[in-house]
N, C-alpha and C positions, 0 to 999 in steps of 0.2 A: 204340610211343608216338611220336607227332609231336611234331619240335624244333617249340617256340613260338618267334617272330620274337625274344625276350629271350636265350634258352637261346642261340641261334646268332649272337647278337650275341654272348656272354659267349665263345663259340668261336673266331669270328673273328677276336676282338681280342685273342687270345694272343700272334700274333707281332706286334703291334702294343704291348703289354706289355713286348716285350723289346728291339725299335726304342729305346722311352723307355728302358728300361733302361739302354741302347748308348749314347745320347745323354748322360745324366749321366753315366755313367764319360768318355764323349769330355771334356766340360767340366768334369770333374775333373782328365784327367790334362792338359787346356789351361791349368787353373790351376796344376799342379802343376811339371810341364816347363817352364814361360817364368819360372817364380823369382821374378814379379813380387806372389804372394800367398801370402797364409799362410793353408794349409786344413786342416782341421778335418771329417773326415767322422766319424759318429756323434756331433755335437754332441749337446748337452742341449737342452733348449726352454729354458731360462734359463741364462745362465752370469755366475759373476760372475770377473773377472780384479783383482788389482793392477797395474801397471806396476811394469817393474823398470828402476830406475837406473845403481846402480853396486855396488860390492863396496867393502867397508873393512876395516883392522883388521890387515894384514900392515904391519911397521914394521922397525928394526933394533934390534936386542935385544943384548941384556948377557950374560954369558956363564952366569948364573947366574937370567936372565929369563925368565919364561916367553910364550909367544908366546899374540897375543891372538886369541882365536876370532873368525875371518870372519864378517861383519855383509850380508847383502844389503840395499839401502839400496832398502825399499819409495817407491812411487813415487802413483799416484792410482788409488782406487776404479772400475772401469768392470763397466758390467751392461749385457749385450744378450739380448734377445729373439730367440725365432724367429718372423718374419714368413710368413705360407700366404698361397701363389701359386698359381694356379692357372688350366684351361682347360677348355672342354668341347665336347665332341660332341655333336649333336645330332640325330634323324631325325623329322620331323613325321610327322604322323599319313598324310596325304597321298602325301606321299615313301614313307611304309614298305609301303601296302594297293599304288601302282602296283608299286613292288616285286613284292609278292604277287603281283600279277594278272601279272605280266609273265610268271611260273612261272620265271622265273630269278631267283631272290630270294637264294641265296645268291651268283652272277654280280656281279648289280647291287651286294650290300651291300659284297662286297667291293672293287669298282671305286669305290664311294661313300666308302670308309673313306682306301683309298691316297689320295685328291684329301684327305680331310680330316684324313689321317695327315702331310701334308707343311707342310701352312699350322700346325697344330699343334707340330709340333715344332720349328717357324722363330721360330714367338709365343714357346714356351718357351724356345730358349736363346737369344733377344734379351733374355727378362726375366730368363735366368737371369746372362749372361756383359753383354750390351750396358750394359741397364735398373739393373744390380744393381752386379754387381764392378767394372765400370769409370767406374762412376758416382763410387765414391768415389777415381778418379783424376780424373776430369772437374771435379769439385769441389776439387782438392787443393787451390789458393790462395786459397779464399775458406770462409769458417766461418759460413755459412747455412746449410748442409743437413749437414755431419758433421765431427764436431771431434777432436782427439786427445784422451789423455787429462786434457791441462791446458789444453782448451775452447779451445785452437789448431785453424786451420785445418791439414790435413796439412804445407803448406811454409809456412812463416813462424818468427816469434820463439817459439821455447818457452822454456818457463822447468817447471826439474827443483823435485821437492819442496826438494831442498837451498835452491834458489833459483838455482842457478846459470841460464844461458841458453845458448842454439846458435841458428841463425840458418840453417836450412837450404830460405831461398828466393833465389832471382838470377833475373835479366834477361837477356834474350841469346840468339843463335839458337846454335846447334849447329857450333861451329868447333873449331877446334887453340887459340885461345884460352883459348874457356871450357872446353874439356876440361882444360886446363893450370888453371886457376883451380880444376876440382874435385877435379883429385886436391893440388891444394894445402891446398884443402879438408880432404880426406879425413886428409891425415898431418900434418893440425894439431888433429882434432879431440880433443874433452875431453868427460870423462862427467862425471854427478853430482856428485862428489867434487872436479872439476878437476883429474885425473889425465891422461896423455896416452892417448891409446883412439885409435887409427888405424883409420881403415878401410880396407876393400879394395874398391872399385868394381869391377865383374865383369857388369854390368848394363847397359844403355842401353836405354830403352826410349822408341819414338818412333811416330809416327801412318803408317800406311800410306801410302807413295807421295811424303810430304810432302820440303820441302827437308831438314830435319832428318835424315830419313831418307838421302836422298842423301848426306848429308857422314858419315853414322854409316857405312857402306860405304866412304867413300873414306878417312876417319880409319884405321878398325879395320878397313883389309882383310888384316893377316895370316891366310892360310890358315882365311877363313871358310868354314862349311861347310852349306848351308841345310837346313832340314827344315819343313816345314809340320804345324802342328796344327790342323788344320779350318780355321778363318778370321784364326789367328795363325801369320807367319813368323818361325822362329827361325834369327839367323845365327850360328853358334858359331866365334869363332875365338880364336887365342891368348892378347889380354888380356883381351877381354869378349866377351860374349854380346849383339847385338845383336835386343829383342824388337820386333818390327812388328806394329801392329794396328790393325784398320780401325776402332777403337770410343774412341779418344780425341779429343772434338770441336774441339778449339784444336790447327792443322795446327802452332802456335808451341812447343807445348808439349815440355817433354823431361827427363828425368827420368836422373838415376845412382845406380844402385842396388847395396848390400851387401848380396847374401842372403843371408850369414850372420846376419843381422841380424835375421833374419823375421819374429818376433814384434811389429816395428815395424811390419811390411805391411801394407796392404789385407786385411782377415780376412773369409774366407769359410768359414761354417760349416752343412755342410749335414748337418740334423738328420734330416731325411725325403725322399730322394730324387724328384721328379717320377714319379706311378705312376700309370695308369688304374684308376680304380676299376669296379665291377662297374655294368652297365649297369640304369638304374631309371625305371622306366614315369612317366609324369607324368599329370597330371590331364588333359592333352588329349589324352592317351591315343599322345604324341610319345615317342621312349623316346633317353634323355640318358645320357652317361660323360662324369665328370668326371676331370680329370688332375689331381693338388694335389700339392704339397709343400711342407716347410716348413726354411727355413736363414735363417741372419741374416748379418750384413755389417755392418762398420766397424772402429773405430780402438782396439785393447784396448792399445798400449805407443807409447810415443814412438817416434817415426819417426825414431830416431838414425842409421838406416843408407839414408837416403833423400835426396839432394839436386835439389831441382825446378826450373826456369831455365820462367820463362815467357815468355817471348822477347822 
């Protein structure tokens, strides 16, 4: 029985199937490794989160007192969606009969597919890692496009359900200064409750190439150690880990981060990983695969373990 031009499309595109495949796992474990996000694979298509605060209810007790049961001090309702993204391939009618005729049809399709296997999977993980994740760092100082959960921009004045407030935005390029000012920062800060809650900064993350980046190297050069993950540098060295990436658009911008913190991250939740679907004849008789998937992104807990300097 003779492959129809559909049947040997569906063939073709198997290791093209697993290229995508390869691709999200790469920009998962990109997210995963640079500690600058909090990911979530096999999200739900909806999820709802509270924010959490603070802890209560340990005191000093009487000898005959009984101790009072720990209170986690909920925080704000947040509910995200999963947004479908997606791409497609496509072969006219025209394209597919020269094919045919050429009698090298499986030659050509697959020469035809590598050219539109490459521009495809560069569209998807700019929408997935560019367009998407570091979008809601690109926007961190301003609260037009995505807010935290008390309708804060990511770096500005929050204020906890308690009412208390934290103040985790500053000005300033990237010196021995302001480094000195965040970890000042850091071991003054206070939760919900107005208890002392210290951070540990272990993070820096800065825009490819930038000055910023320069002085993040000359600051934290003990014994760094580089590794690249696809289009993010990661420099590890003794106090912090320095992340570099070409996808934050303010060269000013710079960021000190507690990932133990992570639930205050940038949240990437990928519900349906990027996958070619099976190849389907159209009315002009052109035959299309679409690539979709579906994950959400934004802000589910206060960004307690975040402090941003926009320059």
């Amino acid at each position: 029985m003779r492959t129809t031009p559909a049947q040997y499309l569906t063939q073709a595109t198997f290791g093209l199937n697993k290229s995508f495949e390869n691709l999200t796992k790469l920009n998962v474990k990109k997210f995963l490794s640079s500690g600058i996000f909090n990911v979530s694979t096999g999200a739900e298509f909806t999820k709802n989160w509270t924010s959490t605060e603070s802890l209560s209810g340990a005191k000093q007790l009487g000898d005959a007192e009984n101790p009072p049961v720990v209170s986690l001090q909920d925080g704000y309702p947040v509910t995200l969606e999963a947004k479908r993204f997606g791409s497609a391939i496509e072969i006219n009618e025209r394209e597919m009969r020269e094919m045919l005729a050429s009698g090298k049809f499986g030659q050509r399709i697959d020469e035809y597919y590598k050219k539109q296997e490459r521009a495809m999977k560069r569209n998807i993980d700019f929408l997935m890692v560019r367009d998407t994740a570091f979008d809601l760092w690109n926007n961190a100082f301003v609260d037009t496009k995505y807010t935290s959960p008390d309708g804060i921009a990511l770096c500005g004045v929050h204020v906890y359900k308690s009412g208390a407030t934290f103040e985790n935005s500053k000005t300033g390029k990237l010196t021995t200064t302001n480094v000195d000012i965040g970890y000042e920062y850091a071991g003054t800060f206070k939760d919900g409750e107005n208890l002392n809650d210290p951070l540990n900064f272990d993070i820096v993350l800065v825009q490819l190439g930038s000055e910023n980046s320069r002085s993040a190297k000359r600051i934290f050069n003990s014994n760094i150690v580089p590794e690249t993950v696809g289009n993010v540098n990661i420099y590890q060295g003794d106090r912090v880990k320095i992340v570099e990436v070409p996808f934050l658009t303010d060269v000013d911008h710079w960021f000190m981060i507690d990932s133990s913190r992570y639930e205050g991250l940038p949240y990437i939740g990928i519900v349906e990983a990027p996958t070619l679907k099976a190849p389907i004849i159209q009315n002009n008789q052109g035959i299309r695969q679409n690539a979709t998937g579906f994950w959400q992104y934004g802000h589910i807990d206060l960004p307690t373990g975040i402090l941003g300097f926009s320059g």
